[in-house]
N, C-alpha and C positions, 0 to 999 in steps of 0.2 A: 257925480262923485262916486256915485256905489257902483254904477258900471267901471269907472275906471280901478275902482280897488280891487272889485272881483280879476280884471285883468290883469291887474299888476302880483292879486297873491296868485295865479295861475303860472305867471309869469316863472316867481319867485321856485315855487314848488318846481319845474322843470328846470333851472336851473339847479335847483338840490340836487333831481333826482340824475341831471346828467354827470353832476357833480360825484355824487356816492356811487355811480356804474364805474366814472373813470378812475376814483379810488380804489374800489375794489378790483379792478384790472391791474393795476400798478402794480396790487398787495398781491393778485394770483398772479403774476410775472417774477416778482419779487421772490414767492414761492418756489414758484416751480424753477428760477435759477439755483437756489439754493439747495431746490432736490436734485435736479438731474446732475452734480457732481458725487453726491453720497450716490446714486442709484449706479450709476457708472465705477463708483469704487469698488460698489458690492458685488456688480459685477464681474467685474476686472477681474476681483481675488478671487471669485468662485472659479472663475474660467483660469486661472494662475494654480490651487488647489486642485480642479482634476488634473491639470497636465502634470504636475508635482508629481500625484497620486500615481496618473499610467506612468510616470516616467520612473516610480520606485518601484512598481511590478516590474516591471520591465528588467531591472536593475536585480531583484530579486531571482525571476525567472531564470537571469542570464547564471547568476553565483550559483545557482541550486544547480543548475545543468553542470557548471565546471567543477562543484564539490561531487555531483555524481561520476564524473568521467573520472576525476580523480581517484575516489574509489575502487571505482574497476581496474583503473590502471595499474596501483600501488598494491592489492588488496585480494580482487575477484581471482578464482579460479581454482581448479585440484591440484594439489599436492599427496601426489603417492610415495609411500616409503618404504613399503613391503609388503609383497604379493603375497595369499594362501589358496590354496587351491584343496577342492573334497571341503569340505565347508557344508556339514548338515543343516544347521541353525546358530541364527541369531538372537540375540539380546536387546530389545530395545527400552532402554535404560530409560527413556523418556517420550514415553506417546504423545502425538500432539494430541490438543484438545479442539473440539468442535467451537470454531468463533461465529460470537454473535454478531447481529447487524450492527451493532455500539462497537464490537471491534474491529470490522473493518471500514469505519470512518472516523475511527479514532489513532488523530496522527502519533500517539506516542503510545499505542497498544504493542507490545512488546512479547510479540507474537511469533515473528521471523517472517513476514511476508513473501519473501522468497520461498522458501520451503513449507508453503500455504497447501494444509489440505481441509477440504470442504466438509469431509466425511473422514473422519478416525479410522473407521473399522477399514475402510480403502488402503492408509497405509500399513496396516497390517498384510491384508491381502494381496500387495502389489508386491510385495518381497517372496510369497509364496506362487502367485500364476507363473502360468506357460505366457512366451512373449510370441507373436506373430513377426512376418519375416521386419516390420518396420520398429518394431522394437516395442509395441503396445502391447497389452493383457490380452490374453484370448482364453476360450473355454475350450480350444482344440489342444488339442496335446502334440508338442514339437519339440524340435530338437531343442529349445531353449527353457528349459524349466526349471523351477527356481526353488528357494532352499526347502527344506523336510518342511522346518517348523520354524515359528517366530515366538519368541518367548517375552512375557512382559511381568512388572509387579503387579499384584493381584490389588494393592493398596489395602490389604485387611492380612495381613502372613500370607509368603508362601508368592507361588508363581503361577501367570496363566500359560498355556500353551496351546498355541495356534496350526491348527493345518488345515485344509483343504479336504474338502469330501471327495468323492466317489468322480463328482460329476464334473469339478473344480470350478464352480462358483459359491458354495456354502463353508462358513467357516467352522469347524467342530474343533473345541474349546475344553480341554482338561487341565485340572488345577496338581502342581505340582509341588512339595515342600520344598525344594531346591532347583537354582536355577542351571541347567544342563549348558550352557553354550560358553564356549570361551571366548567370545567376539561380540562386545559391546556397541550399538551405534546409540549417539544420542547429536540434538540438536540445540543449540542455542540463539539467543537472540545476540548482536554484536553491534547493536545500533549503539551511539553515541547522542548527547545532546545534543550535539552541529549537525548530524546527519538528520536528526529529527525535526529541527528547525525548520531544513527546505523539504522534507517528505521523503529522507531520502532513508533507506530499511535497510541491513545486514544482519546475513544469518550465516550461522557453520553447521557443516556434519562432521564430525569428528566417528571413524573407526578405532579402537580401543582395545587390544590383545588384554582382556583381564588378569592372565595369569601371570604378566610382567609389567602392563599397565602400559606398554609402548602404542606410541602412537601410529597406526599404521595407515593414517592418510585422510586429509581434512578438506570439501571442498566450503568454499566461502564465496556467496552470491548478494548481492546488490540489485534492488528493484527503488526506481523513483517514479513515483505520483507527481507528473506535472500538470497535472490538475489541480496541484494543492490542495485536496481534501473537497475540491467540488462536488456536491451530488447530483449538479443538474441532468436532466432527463434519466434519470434514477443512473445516474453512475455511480456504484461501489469504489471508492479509492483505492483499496489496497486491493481489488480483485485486477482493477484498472491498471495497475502500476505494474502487474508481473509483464507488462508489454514492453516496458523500458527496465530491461534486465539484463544483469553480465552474471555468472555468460547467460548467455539468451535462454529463454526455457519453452522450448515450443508447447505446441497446445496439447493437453491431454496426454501427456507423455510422464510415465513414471521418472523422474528425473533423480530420485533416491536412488533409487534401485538399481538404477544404471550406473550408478555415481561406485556404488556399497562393491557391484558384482568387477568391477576394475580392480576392486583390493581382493576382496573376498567369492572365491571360483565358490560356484555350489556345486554339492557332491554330483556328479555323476555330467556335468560339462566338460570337454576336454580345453586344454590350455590355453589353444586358439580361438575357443568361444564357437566352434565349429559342431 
């Protein structure tokens, strides 16, 4: 009898224990049906959310490109209205200021990124150099040379006044109590909210007869960052964007200057620019 109970409870136990394996298979089958529909949803909608996502850049990309075209189209370009010629000096009502690295990756810095200079004291000096035959700055002296003197606010009374040394790379700088020049340029920013939206920047140069206030010739340029404010591999946005410009603004080219000397001849060039 004791032999056969030991067999019989030996018995009993391997029936438990085949018992409680095929239970617990049931229950991990049972399981895992009931995950792999959540895990498949979860999926689904993650893979459903990026295509969403590239398909509103996408969507974004396209309306920023055709708000900028539009711009150009409706908007960019010069407007002359009246030519002067013998033109000593300029007024520059409004200098720009040196921007920081916060402002040119800042999309609603309201700076005029079109009309971007890096260096201040450069737009000063680029209305007074000698131009080379390609229309750049030079330290040689040519038939293209530019005005006496460029005159600005001292911002404490009174006015500075700017010219060109000896050598024509150094600027020498006397303060004046009154401003000599009757021909104002100044700059603005003309961005809009919607333009800012897609990265898209407008600036004006407005020319300015002081002595009657007329306006004598305005150009208005548009630059877009379609990189939307990216800085990967250290791209600057707003330095990046003067590449997608109307009108276009080549590299390193005084584009003021050239823009100012179409309204306003300086003293001592003839009519033809010859």
């Amino acid at each position: 009898m004791t032999g056969r109970s030991s067999v019989w409870g030996v018995f009993v136990i391997v029936v438990a224990v085949a018992c409680i394996k095929r239970a617990m298979l049931a229950l991990g089958a049972t399981a895992l049906i009931g995950v792999l529909p959540t895990a498949y949803t979860n999926w689904s909608h993650a893979q459903s959310q990026a295509g969403s996502s590239e398909s509103s850049r996408a969507e974004l990309r396209s309306a920023a490109w055709d708000h900028f075209r539009g711009r150009c189209a409706l908007g960019a370009g010069e407007k002359i209205l009246r030519t002067v010629d013998g033109v000593e000096g300029i007024f520059l009502a409004r200098p720009r200021k040196q921007p920081s690295e916060k402002d040119l990756r800042d999309q609603y810095w309201m700076g005029d990124p079109y009309g971007l200079v890096m260096y201040p004291p450069a737009e000063i000096s680029r209305y007074l150099n000698f131009l080379n035959r390609e229309g750049r700055p030079t330290k040689e002296r040519t038939a293209r040379k530019g005005f006496d003197y460029v005159v600005t606010d001292s911002g404490s009374g009174g006015f500075l006044e700017y010219r060109l040394d000896e050598s024509n790379e150094k600027l020498v700088v006397k303060k004046l109590e009154a401003q000599p020049s009757r021909y104002s340029i100044v700059w603005r920013d003309i961005s809009t909210d919607e333009d800012r939206k897609y990265w898209v920047a407008g600036g004006s140069l407005q020319i300015v007869d002081l002595s009657t206030m007329e306006l004598l010739g305005e150009r208005v340029g548009y630059v877009f960052e379609s990189g939307f404010g990216s800085t990967a591999g250290g791209r600057v946005p707003w330095l990046v964007a003067r590449r997608s410009a109307c009108p276009p603004i080549p590299r390193n080219f005084p584009i003021d200057r050239h823009f100012v000397e179409r309204v306003l001849r300086p003293k001592g060039i003839p009519a033809d620019g010859q």
